[in-house]
N, C-alpha and C positions, 0 to 999 in steps of 0.2 A: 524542542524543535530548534535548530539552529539556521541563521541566517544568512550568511555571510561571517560566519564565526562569532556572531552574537545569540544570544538564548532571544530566540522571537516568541514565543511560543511555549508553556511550562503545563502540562497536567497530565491525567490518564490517557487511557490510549479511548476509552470511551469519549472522554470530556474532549481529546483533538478531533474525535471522528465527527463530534457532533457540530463543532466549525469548521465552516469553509476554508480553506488553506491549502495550503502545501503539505502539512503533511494527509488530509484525506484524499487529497490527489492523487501521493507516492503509496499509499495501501492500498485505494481500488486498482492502479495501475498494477501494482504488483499482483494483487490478487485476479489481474486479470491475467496476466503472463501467466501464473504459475498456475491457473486453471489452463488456458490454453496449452499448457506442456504437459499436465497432467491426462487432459482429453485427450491430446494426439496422443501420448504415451501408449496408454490404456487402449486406444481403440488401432493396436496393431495385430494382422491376426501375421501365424505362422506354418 
């Protein structure tokens, strides 16, 4: 994970999810977007 162009941050993606940080912030944020794009997507009828 970088911070201002320095490494803050070095492991799995398990081992950042399980500290508080920046980067489990920018994964549930994300994972929230792309659910929410996924659910509107999906729930269009024609």
């Amino acid at each position: 994970m970088l911070d201002n162009q320095t490494v803050a941050k070095k492991g799995t993606h398990q081992e950042l999810m399980a500290q508080a940080g920046t980067y489990r912030d920018f994964v549930r944020i994300r994972e929230e977007v792309e659910g929410d794009f996924h659910n509107h997507k999906s729930s269009r009828t024609f």
